[in-house]
N, C-alpha and C positions, 0 to 999 in steps of 0.2 A: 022146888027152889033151885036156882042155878048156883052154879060154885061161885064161891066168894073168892074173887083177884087178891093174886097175894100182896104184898105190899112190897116197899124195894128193901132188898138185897142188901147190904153194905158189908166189904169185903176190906183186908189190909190191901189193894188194889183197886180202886174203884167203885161203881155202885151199880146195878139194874132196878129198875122202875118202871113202873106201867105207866101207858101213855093213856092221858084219859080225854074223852072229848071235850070240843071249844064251840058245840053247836048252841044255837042261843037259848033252845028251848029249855039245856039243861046249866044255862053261866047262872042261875041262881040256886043251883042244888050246891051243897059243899063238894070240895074237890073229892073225897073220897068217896063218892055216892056217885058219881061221875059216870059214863059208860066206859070201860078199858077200852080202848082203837087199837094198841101194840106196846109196844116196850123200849127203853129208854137205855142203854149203857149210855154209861159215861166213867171218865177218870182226868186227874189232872196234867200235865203236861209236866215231863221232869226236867224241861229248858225254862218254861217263864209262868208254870203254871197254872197258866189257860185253864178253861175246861175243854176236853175232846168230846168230841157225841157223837153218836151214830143210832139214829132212829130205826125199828122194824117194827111191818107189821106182818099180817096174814096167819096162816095158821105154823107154828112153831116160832114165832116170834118170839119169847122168851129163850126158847135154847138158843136160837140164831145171838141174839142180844149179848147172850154170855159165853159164847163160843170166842163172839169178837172179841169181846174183852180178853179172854183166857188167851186168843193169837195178842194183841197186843201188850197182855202183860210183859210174854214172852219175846217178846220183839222187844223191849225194852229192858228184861232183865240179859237176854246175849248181847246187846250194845254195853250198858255196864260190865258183863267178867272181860268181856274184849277190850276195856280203855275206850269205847267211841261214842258215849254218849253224846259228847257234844255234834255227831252226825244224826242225831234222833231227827223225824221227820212226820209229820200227823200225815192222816189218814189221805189225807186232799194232797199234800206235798208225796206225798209219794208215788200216787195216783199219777200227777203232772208228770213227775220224774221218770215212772215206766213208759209213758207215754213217747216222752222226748229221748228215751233208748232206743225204743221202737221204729221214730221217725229217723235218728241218727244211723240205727244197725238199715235202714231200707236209704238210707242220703245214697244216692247215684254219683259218678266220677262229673259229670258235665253239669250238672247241679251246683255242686260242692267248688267247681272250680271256675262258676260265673258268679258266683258268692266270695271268691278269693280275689275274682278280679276286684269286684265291687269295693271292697275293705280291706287292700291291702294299704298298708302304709309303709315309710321307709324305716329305717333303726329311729331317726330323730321322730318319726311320727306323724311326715308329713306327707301328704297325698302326694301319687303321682303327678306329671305335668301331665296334660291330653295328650304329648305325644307317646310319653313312656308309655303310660295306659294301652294307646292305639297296638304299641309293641309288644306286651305282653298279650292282650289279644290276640296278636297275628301268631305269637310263639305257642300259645295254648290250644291255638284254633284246633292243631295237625292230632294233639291229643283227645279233644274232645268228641273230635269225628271219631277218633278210633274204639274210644270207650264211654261212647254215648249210652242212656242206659244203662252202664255196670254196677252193681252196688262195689262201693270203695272196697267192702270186705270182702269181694269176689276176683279184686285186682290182683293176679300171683307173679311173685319175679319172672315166671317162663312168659307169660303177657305181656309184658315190659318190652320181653327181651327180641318177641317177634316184633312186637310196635321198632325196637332200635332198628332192628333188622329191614323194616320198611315194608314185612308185611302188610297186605291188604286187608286191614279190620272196619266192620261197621263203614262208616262214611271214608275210611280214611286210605287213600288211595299211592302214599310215596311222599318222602321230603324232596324239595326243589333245592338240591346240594348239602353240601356237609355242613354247613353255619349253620344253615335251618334244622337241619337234625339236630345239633349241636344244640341248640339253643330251644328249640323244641322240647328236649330230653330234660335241661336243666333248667327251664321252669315247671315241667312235670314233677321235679324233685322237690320244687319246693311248695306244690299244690300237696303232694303226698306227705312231704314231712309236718308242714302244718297241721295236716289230719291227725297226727300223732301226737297233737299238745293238748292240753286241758283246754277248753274254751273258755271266752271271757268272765263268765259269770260261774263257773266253775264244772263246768257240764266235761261227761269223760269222753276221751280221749274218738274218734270215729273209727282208728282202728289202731293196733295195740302197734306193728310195727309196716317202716315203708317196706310197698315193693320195689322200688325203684331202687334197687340193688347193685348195679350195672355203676363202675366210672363212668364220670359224661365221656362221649367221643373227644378226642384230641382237638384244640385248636386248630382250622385249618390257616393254611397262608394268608394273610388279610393281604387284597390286592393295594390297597392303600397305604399299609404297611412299607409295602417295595416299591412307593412311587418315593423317587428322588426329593429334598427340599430342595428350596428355592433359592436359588444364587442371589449373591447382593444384584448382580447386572441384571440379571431378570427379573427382582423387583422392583428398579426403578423403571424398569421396558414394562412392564406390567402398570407402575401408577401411571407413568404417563400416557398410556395408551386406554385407558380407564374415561368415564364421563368426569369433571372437572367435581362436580359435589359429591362425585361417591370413590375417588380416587384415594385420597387420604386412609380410605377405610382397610386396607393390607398391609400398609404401614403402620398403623394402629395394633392392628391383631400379630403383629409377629412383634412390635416394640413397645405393647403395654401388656403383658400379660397374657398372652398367646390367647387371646379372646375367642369365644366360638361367633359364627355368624350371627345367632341369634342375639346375641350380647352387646356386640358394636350394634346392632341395629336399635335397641333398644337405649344407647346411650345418648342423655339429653344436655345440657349446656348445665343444669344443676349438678349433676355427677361430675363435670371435670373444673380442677380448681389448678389454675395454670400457676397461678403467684407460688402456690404451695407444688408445682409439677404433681398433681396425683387426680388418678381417674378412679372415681368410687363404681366398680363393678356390684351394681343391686339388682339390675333385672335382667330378664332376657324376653321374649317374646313368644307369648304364648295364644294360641286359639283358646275357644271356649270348647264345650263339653264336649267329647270325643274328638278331639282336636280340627274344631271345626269353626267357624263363624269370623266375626274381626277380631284383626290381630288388638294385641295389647297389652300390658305390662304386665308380667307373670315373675316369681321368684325364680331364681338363678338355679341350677342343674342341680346345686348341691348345697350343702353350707360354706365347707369348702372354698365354693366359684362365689361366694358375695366376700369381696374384699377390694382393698384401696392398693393399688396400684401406682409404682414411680413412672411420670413418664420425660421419659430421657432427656436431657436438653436440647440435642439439634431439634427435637420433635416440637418442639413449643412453637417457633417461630409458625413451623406449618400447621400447626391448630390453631393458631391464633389467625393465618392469613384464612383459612376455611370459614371461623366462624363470622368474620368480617365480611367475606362474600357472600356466605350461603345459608347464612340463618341472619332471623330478625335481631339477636340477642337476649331473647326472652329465658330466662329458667326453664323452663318447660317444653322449650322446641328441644325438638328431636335434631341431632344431631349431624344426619343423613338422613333427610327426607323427601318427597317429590313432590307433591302437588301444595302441600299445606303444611306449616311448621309442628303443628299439633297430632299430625301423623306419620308413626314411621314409614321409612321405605321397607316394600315388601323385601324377605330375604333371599327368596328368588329371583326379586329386579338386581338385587347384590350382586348374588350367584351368577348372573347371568355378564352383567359389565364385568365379572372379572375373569368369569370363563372365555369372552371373547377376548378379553388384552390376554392372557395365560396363555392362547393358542396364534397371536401376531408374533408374542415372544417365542416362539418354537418349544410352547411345554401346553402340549393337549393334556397332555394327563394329569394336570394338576387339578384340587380340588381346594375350595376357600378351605375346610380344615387340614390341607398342606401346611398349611400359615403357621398351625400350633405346630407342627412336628419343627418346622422351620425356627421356632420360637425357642422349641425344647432343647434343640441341634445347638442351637446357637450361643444357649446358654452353658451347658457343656462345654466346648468348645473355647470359651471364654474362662473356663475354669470354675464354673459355680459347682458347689458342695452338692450332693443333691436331696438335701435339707432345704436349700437357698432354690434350687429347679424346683423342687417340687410347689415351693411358698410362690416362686412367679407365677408359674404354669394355674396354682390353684389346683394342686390334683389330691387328692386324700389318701392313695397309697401310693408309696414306690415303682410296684411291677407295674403300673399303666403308667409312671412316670418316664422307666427305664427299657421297656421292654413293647411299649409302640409309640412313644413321641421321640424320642432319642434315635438317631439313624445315623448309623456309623458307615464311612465311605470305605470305598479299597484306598485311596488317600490316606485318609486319618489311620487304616489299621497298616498299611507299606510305615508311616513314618514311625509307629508303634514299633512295629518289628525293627526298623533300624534304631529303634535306641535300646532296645533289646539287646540288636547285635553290636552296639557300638562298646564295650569292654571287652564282647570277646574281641572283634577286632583291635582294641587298641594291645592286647595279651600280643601278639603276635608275634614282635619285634622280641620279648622274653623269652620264646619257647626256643633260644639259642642256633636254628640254621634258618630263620626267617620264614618260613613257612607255615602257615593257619592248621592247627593241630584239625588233625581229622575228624568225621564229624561218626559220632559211634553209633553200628546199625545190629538190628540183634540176629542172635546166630540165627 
Protein backbone atom coordinates (compact mmCIF):
# COMPACT_ATOMS: atom_id res chain seq x y z
CA UNK A 1 0.00 0.00 0.00
CA UNK A 2 1.36 3.43 -0.73
CA UNK A 3 1.82 6.22 1.96
CA UNK A 4 -1.14 7.84 2.86
CA UNK A 5 -0.87 12.10 2.03
CA UNK A 6 -0.85 13.85 4.92
CA UNK A 7 -3.54 16.31 5.45
CA UNK A 8 -3.00 20.27 5.71
CA UNK A 9 -1.05 21.85 8.17
CA UNK A 10 -2.58 24.70 10.04
CA UNK A 11 -0.15 27.01 11.76
CA UNK A 12 -0.53 30.47 13.89
CA UNK A 13 0.73 31.63 10.25
CA UNK A 14 -0.97 30.31 7.52
CA UNK A 15 -1.77 26.68 6.25
CA UNK A 16 -0.11 23.91 3.82
CA UNK A 17 -2.31 21.43 1.99
CA UNK A 18 -2.13 19.01 -0.60
CA UNK A 19 -3.25 19.74 -4.03
CA UNK A 20 -5.50 16.90 -5.21
CA UNK A 21 -6.47 16.19 -8.82
CA UNK A 22 -9.49 17.76 -11.01
CA UNK A 23 -9.23 14.93 -13.82
CA UNK A 24 -12.81 13.85 -14.58
CA UNK A 25 -12.23 10.25 -14.09
CA UNK A 26 -11.75 11.00 -10.38
CA UNK A 27 -14.60 14.53 -9.80
CA UNK A 28 -16.73 11.69 -8.46
CA UNK A 29 -14.48 10.08 -5.84
CA UNK A 30 -14.52 12.41 -2.52
CA UNK A 31 -12.01 15.01 -2.25
CA UNK A 32 -9.96 13.13 0.06
CA UNK A 33 -9.55 9.95 -1.89
CA UNK A 34 -8.45 12.26 -4.75
CA UNK A 35 -4.80 11.65 -6.30
CA UNK A 36 -2.23 14.52 -4.45
CA UNK A 37 -0.54 16.51 -7.74
CA UNK A 38 1.39 18.97 -5.05
CA UNK A 39 0.87 21.15 -2.29
CA UNK A 40 -0.82 24.34 -1.50
CA UNK A 41 0.50 27.27 1.02
CA UNK A 42 -1.40 29.81 1.74
CA UNK A 43 -2.00 32.60 4.40
CA UNK A 44 -3.95 35.76 4.68
CA UNK A 45 -2.79 39.14 3.61
CA UNK A 46 -2.13 41.59 6.70
CA UNK A 47 -3.30 44.74 4.50
CA UNK A 48 -6.99 43.70 3.30
CA UNK A 49 -6.75 40.13 4.08
CA UNK A 50 -6.84 38.50 0.77
CA UNK A 51 -5.79 35.07 0.71
CA UNK A 52 -1.94 34.73 -0.68
CA UNK A 53 -1.11 31.12 -2.60
CA UNK A 54 1.59 29.79 -4.13
CA UNK A 55 1.01 26.29 -5.63
CA UNK A 56 4.03 23.50 -5.92
CA UNK A 57 4.52 20.53 -7.41
CA UNK A 58 7.08 17.73 -8.26
CA UNK A 59 9.13 16.03 -5.98
CA UNK A 60 9.74 18.02 -2.62
CA UNK A 61 6.80 20.02 -2.98
CA UNK A 62 5.70 19.90 0.42
CA UNK A 63 9.13 21.29 1.95
CA UNK A 64 9.20 23.87 -0.95
CA UNK A 65 5.39 24.78 0.09
CA UNK A 66 6.57 25.57 3.66
CA UNK A 67 9.82 26.84 3.20
CA UNK A 68 7.77 29.73 1.27
CA UNK A 69 5.55 30.22 3.78
CA UNK A 70 8.28 30.25 6.59
CA UNK A 71 10.26 33.19 4.05
CA UNK A 72 7.09 34.97 3.94
CA UNK A 73 6.22 34.80 7.44
CA UNK A 74 9.25 36.39 8.01
CA UNK A 75 9.06 38.90 5.50
CA UNK A 76 6.09 40.08 7.25
CA UNK A 77 6.96 39.86 10.81
CA UNK A 78 10.59 42.38 9.77
CA UNK A 79 8.03 44.77 8.14
CA UNK A 80 6.03 44.97 11.52
CA UNK A 81 9.24 45.45 14.33
CA UNK A 82 10.46 48.02 11.53
CA UNK A 83 6.87 50.31 11.60
CA UNK A 84 6.35 49.46 7.65
CA UNK A 85 3.80 47.34 7.37
CA UNK A 86 1.76 49.34 5.38
CA UNK A 87 4.78 48.88 2.58
CA UNK A 88 3.81 44.98 2.66
CA UNK A 89 3.75 43.74 -0.93
CA UNK A 90 2.43 39.92 -2.14
CA UNK A 91 4.30 37.66 -3.75
CA UNK A 92 3.29 38.98 -7.55
CA UNK A 93 3.76 42.75 -6.34
CA UNK A 94 6.97 42.30 -5.54
CA UNK A 95 7.90 40.11 -8.35
CA UNK A 96 6.78 43.33 -10.77
CA UNK A 97 8.67 45.61 -8.34
CA UNK A 98 12.37 43.77 -8.71
CA UNK A 99 11.48 43.65 -12.07
CA UNK A 100 11.12 47.53 -12.64
CA UNK A 101 14.52 47.96 -10.40
CA UNK A 102 16.15 45.97 -12.70
CA UNK A 103 14.80 47.76 -15.78
CA UNK A 104 15.38 51.19 -13.97
CA UNK A 105 19.17 50.24 -12.48
CA UNK A 106 19.94 49.21 -16.78
CA UNK A 107 17.59 52.87 -17.97
CA UNK A 108 20.48 54.36 -20.43
CA UNK A 109 21.18 58.45 -20.33
CA UNK A 110 19.55 58.72 -24.10
CA UNK A 111 16.76 56.66 -23.15
CA UNK A 112 15.81 58.26 -19.90
CA UNK A 113 16.22 61.70 -21.60
CA UNK A 114 13.92 61.06 -24.87
CA UNK A 115 11.51 60.14 -22.12
CA UNK A 116 12.10 63.54 -20.31
CA UNK A 117 11.60 65.28 -23.58
CA UNK A 118 8.43 63.37 -24.10
CA UNK A 119 6.78 64.32 -20.46
CA UNK A 120 8.13 67.26 -19.33
CA UNK A 121 5.84 69.86 -18.37
CA UNK A 122 6.22 73.42 -17.09
CA UNK A 123 5.70 74.40 -12.89
CA UNK A 124 1.84 75.25 -13.92
CA UNK A 125 1.74 71.77 -15.82
CA UNK A 126 1.50 72.60 -19.05
CA UNK A 127 3.16 71.16 -22.09
CA UNK A 128 5.64 72.87 -24.07
CA UNK A 129 4.77 74.96 -27.19
CA UNK A 130 6.42 72.95 -30.48
CA UNK A 131 9.03 75.44 -30.46
CA UNK A 132 10.24 75.24 -26.80
CA UNK A 133 10.08 71.40 -27.30
CA UNK A 134 12.16 71.74 -30.78
CA UNK A 135 14.65 73.75 -28.21
CA UNK A 136 15.18 71.41 -25.76
CA UNK A 137 15.69 68.83 -28.29
CA UNK A 138 18.38 70.80 -29.91
CA UNK A 139 20.00 71.52 -26.29
CA UNK A 140 19.83 67.83 -25.30
CA UNK A 141 20.80 66.49 -28.59
CA UNK A 142 25.01 67.41 -27.80
CA UNK A 143 24.40 65.17 -24.57
CA UNK A 144 22.73 62.35 -25.83
CA UNK A 145 25.52 61.84 -28.50
CA UNK A 146 27.82 61.91 -25.84
CA UNK A 147 26.30 59.48 -23.46
CA UNK A 148 24.45 57.29 -25.74
CA UNK A 149 24.25 54.06 -24.28
CA UNK A 150 25.38 54.85 -20.56
CA UNK A 151 23.51 53.39 -17.86
CA UNK A 152 22.43 56.74 -15.64
CA UNK A 153 24.38 54.91 -12.73
CA UNK A 154 27.51 54.83 -14.70
CA UNK A 155 27.39 58.65 -15.41
CA UNK A 156 30.41 60.20 -12.78
CA UNK A 157 30.99 63.97 -12.24
CA UNK A 158 34.73 63.34 -13.89
CA UNK A 159 32.20 62.37 -17.40
CA UNK A 160 30.24 65.48 -16.91
CA UNK A 161 33.32 67.29 -16.58
CA UNK A 162 35.11 66.00 -19.89
CA UNK A 163 31.58 66.33 -21.83
CA UNK A 164 31.87 70.59 -20.15
CA UNK A 165 35.23 70.49 -21.42
CA UNK A 166 34.14 69.42 -25.11
CA UNK A 167 35.74 66.33 -25.15
CA UNK A 168 35.09 63.88 -27.82
CA UNK A 169 32.52 61.24 -26.46
CA UNK A 170 30.43 58.56 -28.18
CA UNK A 171 28.70 60.67 -31.15
CA UNK A 172 29.50 63.75 -29.49
CA UNK A 173 32.06 65.81 -31.35
CA UNK A 174 32.31 69.84 -29.56
CA UNK A 175 29.66 72.72 -28.73
CA UNK A 176 29.04 75.25 -31.56
CA UNK A 177 29.94 78.35 -28.94
CA UNK A 178 29.50 79.07 -25.28
CA UNK A 179 25.34 79.48 -25.19
CA UNK A 180 25.24 75.90 -26.64
CA UNK A 181 27.51 74.64 -23.95
CA UNK A 182 25.83 76.82 -21.80
CA UNK A 183 22.57 75.57 -22.41
CA UNK A 184 23.59 72.12 -23.25
CA UNK A 185 25.03 71.69 -19.72
CA UNK A 186 21.90 73.05 -18.09
CA UNK A 187 19.32 71.12 -19.41
CA UNK A 188 21.68 67.92 -18.79
CA UNK A 189 21.03 69.20 -15.10
CA UNK A 190 17.75 69.03 -15.13
CA UNK A 191 17.49 65.35 -17.17
CA UNK A 192 19.99 64.34 -14.22
CA UNK A 193 18.12 65.89 -11.28
CA UNK A 194 14.97 64.48 -12.39
CA UNK A 195 16.60 61.07 -12.20
CA UNK A 196 16.91 61.70 -8.61
CA UNK A 197 13.01 62.13 -7.62
CA UNK A 198 10.61 59.48 -6.83
CA UNK A 199 8.56 58.71 -9.92
CA UNK A 200 4.97 59.31 -10.49
CA UNK A 201 3.41 56.37 -9.19
CA UNK A 202 6.08 56.04 -6.56
CA UNK A 203 8.78 53.88 -8.11
CA UNK A 204 12.55 54.85 -6.61
CA UNK A 205 14.63 57.13 -7.33
CA UNK A 206 17.03 55.98 -11.11
CA UNK A 207 19.91 57.25 -9.21
CA UNK A 208 20.46 58.31 -5.67
CA UNK A 209 22.50 61.63 -6.56
CA UNK A 210 23.30 63.93 -9.80
CA UNK A 211 26.54 63.97 -11.50
CA UNK A 212 26.13 67.01 -13.00
CA UNK A 213 28.05 68.69 -10.24
CA UNK A 214 29.94 71.37 -12.21
CA UNK A 215 28.22 75.43 -12.10
CA UNK A 216 26.69 75.91 -15.49
CA UNK A 217 29.35 77.93 -17.60
CA UNK A 218 28.74 81.70 -17.18
CA UNK A 219 26.26 83.75 -19.35
CA UNK A 220 27.94 84.58 -22.42
CA UNK A 221 27.42 88.24 -23.99
CA UNK A 222 23.90 88.05 -25.72
CA UNK A 223 24.53 89.84 -29.11
CA UNK A 224 21.03 91.13 -28.86
CA UNK A 225 21.49 92.29 -25.49
CA UNK A 226 24.18 95.06 -27.06
CA UNK A 227 21.97 95.93 -30.01
CA UNK A 228 20.87 99.71 -29.33
CA UNK A 229 16.73 100.31 -28.86
CA UNK A 230 14.83 102.10 -31.09
CA UNK A 231 14.80 105.91 -31.32
CA UNK A 232 11.10 107.49 -31.43
CA UNK A 233 12.74 108.94 -35.22
CA UNK A 234 13.35 105.69 -36.23
CA UNK A 235 10.30 104.28 -35.39
CA UNK A 236 8.19 106.30 -37.17
CA UNK A 237 11.11 105.96 -40.41
CA UNK A 238 10.59 102.44 -39.75
CA UNK A 239 6.44 102.44 -39.86
CA UNK A 240 6.37 104.48 -42.66
CA UNK A 241 8.60 102.71 -44.71
CA UNK A 242 6.77 99.33 -43.76
CA UNK A 243 3.89 97.62 -46.24
CA UNK A 244 0.60 100.00 -45.25
CA UNK A 245 -1.39 96.60 -43.50
CA UNK A 246 1.43 95.35 -41.51
CA UNK A 247 2.97 98.90 -40.50
CA UNK A 248 1.03 99.51 -37.47
CA UNK A 249 2.51 96.30 -36.15
CA UNK A 250 5.98 98.05 -34.24
CA UNK A 251 4.00 100.43 -32.96
CA UNK A 252 1.82 98.00 -31.30
CA UNK A 253 4.58 95.98 -29.89
CA UNK A 254 6.64 98.70 -28.34
CA UNK A 255 3.01 100.72 -27.12
CA UNK A 256 0.77 97.84 -25.88
CA UNK A 257 2.85 95.59 -23.99
CA UNK A 258 6.09 95.05 -25.68
CA UNK A 259 4.44 92.12 -27.55
CA UNK A 260 6.57 89.22 -28.92
CA UNK A 261 6.06 88.77 -32.87
CA UNK A 262 4.17 85.88 -32.37
CA UNK A 263 1.60 87.63 -30.29
CA UNK A 264 0.70 90.73 -32.65
CA UNK A 265 0.46 88.21 -35.21
CA UNK A 266 -2.02 86.15 -33.72
CA UNK A 267 -4.10 89.31 -32.60
CA UNK A 268 -7.79 89.38 -33.93
CA UNK A 269 -10.35 92.25 -33.87
CA UNK A 270 -12.14 90.23 -30.83
CA UNK A 271 -8.95 90.70 -28.53
CA UNK A 272 -8.97 94.49 -29.04
CA UNK A 273 -11.86 96.53 -27.39
CA UNK A 274 -10.96 100.26 -28.43
CA UNK A 275 -14.11 101.99 -26.35
CA UNK A 276 -12.49 100.37 -23.25
CA UNK A 277 -8.58 101.10 -25.00
CA UNK A 278 -7.39 97.51 -24.01
CA UNK A 279 -5.86 94.60 -26.07
CA UNK A 280 -6.55 91.21 -24.54
CA UNK A 281 -3.06 89.35 -25.22
CA UNK A 282 -4.51 85.35 -25.39
CA UNK A 283 -2.66 83.70 -28.11
CA UNK A 284 0.40 83.51 -29.86
CA UNK A 285 1.12 81.47 -32.91
CA UNK A 286 1.86 78.10 -32.83
CA UNK A 287 2.81 75.16 -35.50
CA UNK A 288 1.67 71.66 -34.73
CA UNK A 289 3.59 68.73 -33.49
CA UNK A 290 7.34 69.27 -33.57
CA UNK A 291 6.67 72.60 -34.57
CA UNK A 292 5.71 71.88 -37.79
CA UNK A 293 2.60 72.03 -40.16
CA UNK A 294 -0.06 75.42 -40.20
CA UNK A 295 0.22 78.10 -38.23
CA UNK A 296 -2.49 78.59 -35.73
CA UNK A 297 -3.68 79.63 -32.42
CA UNK A 298 -1.67 78.25 -29.59
CA UNK A 299 -1.60 79.65 -25.76
CA UNK A 300 0.76 82.52 -24.91
CA UNK A 301 4.64 81.89 -23.75
CA UNK A 302 3.65 81.79 -20.31
CA UNK A 303 0.70 82.67 -17.83
CA UNK A 304 2.32 85.58 -17.30
CA UNK A 305 2.07 86.88 -21.39
CA UNK A 306 -1.99 86.03 -21.35
CA UNK A 307 -3.20 89.43 -20.09
CA UNK A 308 -5.15 92.70 -21.09
CA UNK A 309 -3.20 95.36 -21.91
CA UNK A 310 -3.77 99.66 -21.95
CA UNK A 311 -3.57 100.82 -25.22
CA UNK A 312 -2.55 104.42 -25.21
CA UNK A 313 -4.59 107.06 -26.64
CA UNK A 314 -2.76 108.56 -29.55
CA UNK A 315 -2.72 104.81 -30.61
CA UNK A 316 -6.53 104.44 -30.99
CA UNK A 317 -6.96 106.80 -33.78
CA UNK A 318 -4.42 104.55 -35.71
CA UNK A 319 -5.98 101.21 -34.94
CA UNK A 320 -9.15 102.29 -35.66
CA UNK A 321 -7.84 103.85 -39.21
CA UNK A 322 -6.08 100.13 -39.83
CA UNK A 323 -9.09 98.22 -39.14
CA UNK A 324 -11.22 100.43 -41.47
CA UNK A 325 -8.86 99.75 -44.28
CA UNK A 326 -7.47 96.33 -43.86
CA UNK A 327 -9.88 93.96 -42.37
CA UNK A 328 -13.55 93.13 -43.14
CA UNK A 329 -14.67 93.91 -39.36
CA UNK A 330 -15.48 90.52 -38.53
CA UNK A 331 -14.47 89.21 -34.76
CA UNK A 332 -12.48 86.70 -35.89
CA UNK A 333 -10.17 88.33 -38.61
CA UNK A 334 -6.92 88.36 -37.96
CA UNK A 335 -5.52 91.53 -37.39
CA UNK A 336 -2.58 91.61 -39.94
CA UNK A 337 -3.17 89.19 -42.37
CA UNK A 338 -2.52 88.72 -46.17
CA UNK A 339 -4.26 86.82 -48.48
CA UNK A 340 -7.62 85.90 -46.39
CA UNK A 341 -9.00 87.65 -43.13
CA UNK A 342 -9.26 84.10 -41.35
CA UNK A 343 -5.57 83.65 -41.65
CA UNK A 344 -2.79 85.15 -39.95
CA UNK A 345 0.23 86.68 -41.61
CA UNK A 346 3.24 84.45 -41.39
CA UNK A 347 5.74 85.90 -38.69
CA UNK A 348 8.51 85.69 -41.15
CA UNK A 349 6.36 87.80 -43.88
CA UNK A 350 6.42 90.27 -40.30
CA UNK A 351 10.11 89.80 -39.73
CA UNK A 352 10.84 90.33 -43.08
CA UNK A 353 8.74 94.09 -43.85
CA UNK A 354 10.19 95.23 -40.88
CA UNK A 355 13.80 94.08 -41.33
CA UNK A 356 13.80 95.82 -44.59
CA UNK A 357 12.16 99.51 -43.25
CA UNK A 358 14.82 98.72 -40.05
CA UNK A 359 17.81 98.71 -42.62
CA UNK A 360 16.17 102.14 -44.99
CA UNK A 361 16.20 103.70 -41.37
CA UNK A 362 20.18 103.02 -41.00
CA UNK A 363 19.57 100.30 -38.10
CA UNK A 364 20.53 96.72 -39.70
CA UNK A 365 20.85 95.31 -36.53
CA UNK A 366 17.67 95.51 -35.33
CA UNK A 367 15.65 92.57 -34.68
CA UNK A 368 11.32 92.59 -34.24
CA UNK A 369 12.11 91.50 -30.43
CA UNK A 370 14.31 95.12 -30.34
CA UNK A 371 10.55 96.31 -30.03
CA UNK A 372 10.37 94.59 -26.37
CA UNK A 373 13.63 95.82 -25.04
CA UNK A 374 12.57 99.33 -26.60
CA UNK A 375 9.27 98.85 -24.75
CA UNK A 376 11.07 97.92 -21.35
CA UNK A 377 13.71 101.01 -21.99
CA UNK A 378 11.00 103.08 -22.28
CA UNK A 379 9.20 102.37 -19.57
CA UNK A 380 11.86 102.83 -17.17
CA UNK A 381 12.62 105.80 -18.49
CA UNK A 382 9.20 107.23 -17.93
CA UNK A 383 9.63 106.40 -14.46
CA UNK A 384 7.55 103.10 -13.92
CA UNK A 385 8.26 101.06 -10.52
CA UNK A 386 9.32 97.90 -11.76
CA UNK A 387 6.39 96.21 -10.26
CA UNK A 388 4.52 98.35 -13.05
CA UNK A 389 7.60 97.18 -16.00
CA UNK A 390 7.35 94.10 -15.24
CA UNK A 391 3.08 93.87 -15.26
CA UNK A 392 3.51 95.69 -18.93
CA UNK A 393 6.20 93.86 -20.23
CA UNK A 394 4.29 90.53 -18.78
CA UNK A 395 7.53 89.12 -17.68
CA UNK A 396 7.28 86.73 -14.42
CA UNK A 397 10.70 87.48 -12.86
CA UNK A 398 12.54 90.58 -12.31
CA UNK A 399 16.21 89.58 -13.69
CA UNK A 400 14.75 89.08 -17.36
CA UNK A 401 12.96 92.12 -16.60
CA UNK A 402 16.03 94.24 -15.57
CA UNK A 403 18.87 92.51 -16.65
CA UNK A 404 18.04 91.92 -20.70
CA UNK A 405 14.95 94.29 -21.72
CA UNK A 406 16.07 97.36 -19.80
CA UNK A 407 19.13 98.97 -21.76
CA UNK A 408 20.80 101.71 -20.24
CA UNK A 409 22.71 104.36 -22.66
CA UNK A 410 26.12 106.26 -21.91
CA UNK A 411 23.34 109.12 -22.00
CA UNK A 412 21.12 108.01 -19.16
CA UNK A 413 24.32 106.80 -17.06
CA UNK A 414 26.55 110.77 -17.92
CA UNK A 415 23.13 112.39 -16.69
CA UNK A 416 23.13 109.91 -13.59
CA UNK A 417 26.60 110.74 -12.69
CA UNK A 418 25.82 114.53 -12.85
CA UNK A 419 23.19 114.40 -10.48
CA UNK A 420 25.45 112.34 -8.43
CA UNK A 421 27.93 115.06 -8.74
CA UNK A 422 25.67 117.97 -8.54
CA UNK A 423 25.87 118.62 -4.32
CA UNK A 424 29.20 117.99 -4.46
CA UNK A 425 29.59 120.66 -6.89
CA UNK A 426 26.95 122.90 -5.46
CA UNK A 427 29.54 122.30 -1.79
CA UNK A 428 32.07 124.25 -3.49
CA UNK A 429 31.41 127.85 -2.90
CA UNK A 430 31.45 126.49 1.28
CA UNK A 431 34.85 124.93 1.24
CA UNK A 432 35.96 128.84 2.06
CA UNK A 433 38.78 129.63 -1.09
CA UNK A 434 36.41 128.54 -3.82
CA UNK A 435 38.13 125.68 -5.06
CA UNK A 436 36.34 121.74 -5.66
CA UNK A 437 37.85 119.92 -2.53
CA UNK A 438 40.08 117.24 -4.01
CA UNK A 439 39.21 114.13 -5.01
CA UNK A 440 40.88 111.32 -2.47
CA UNK A 441 43.12 108.52 -4.11
CA UNK A 442 44.72 105.67 -1.94
CA UNK A 443 48.20 105.54 -0.72
Amino acid sequence: MGRKARTSRRSEFGSVFPTRSQAKSELRKPVQKRAVIGWTAQYSSPIDGRKVTNKFRGDGAERLARAWLDNERDYIETLKRQGRLDEYLNPSERKTAARRRDERADMTYDRYAEQFIEEYRMNGGDRLAPGSVRQLENNLHYSIAAFRGRRLTDIKPRDVGRFLDGEHMGGFTGFNGETVRRNAYKDMKRVMRKATEMGMDGEAPYITATPCTYAAPPVPPSKQAEIPVVTNEQLWKIYHDMPAYTRLAPILAVAVGGMRISEVCALRLCDIDLDKKIVHIRHSLRRGEGDRGKLRLGPTKNRASNASEPIPDAVVPLLREHIAKHTDGKPTTFLFHYRHPDEPIEPNTLRNHFKKAAENAGRPDLHFHTLRATAATAAKNAGASVKDSMALQRHADVKTNVEIYQRSSIEERRALANKIYAPIDAAKDASGDGERPAIATAA
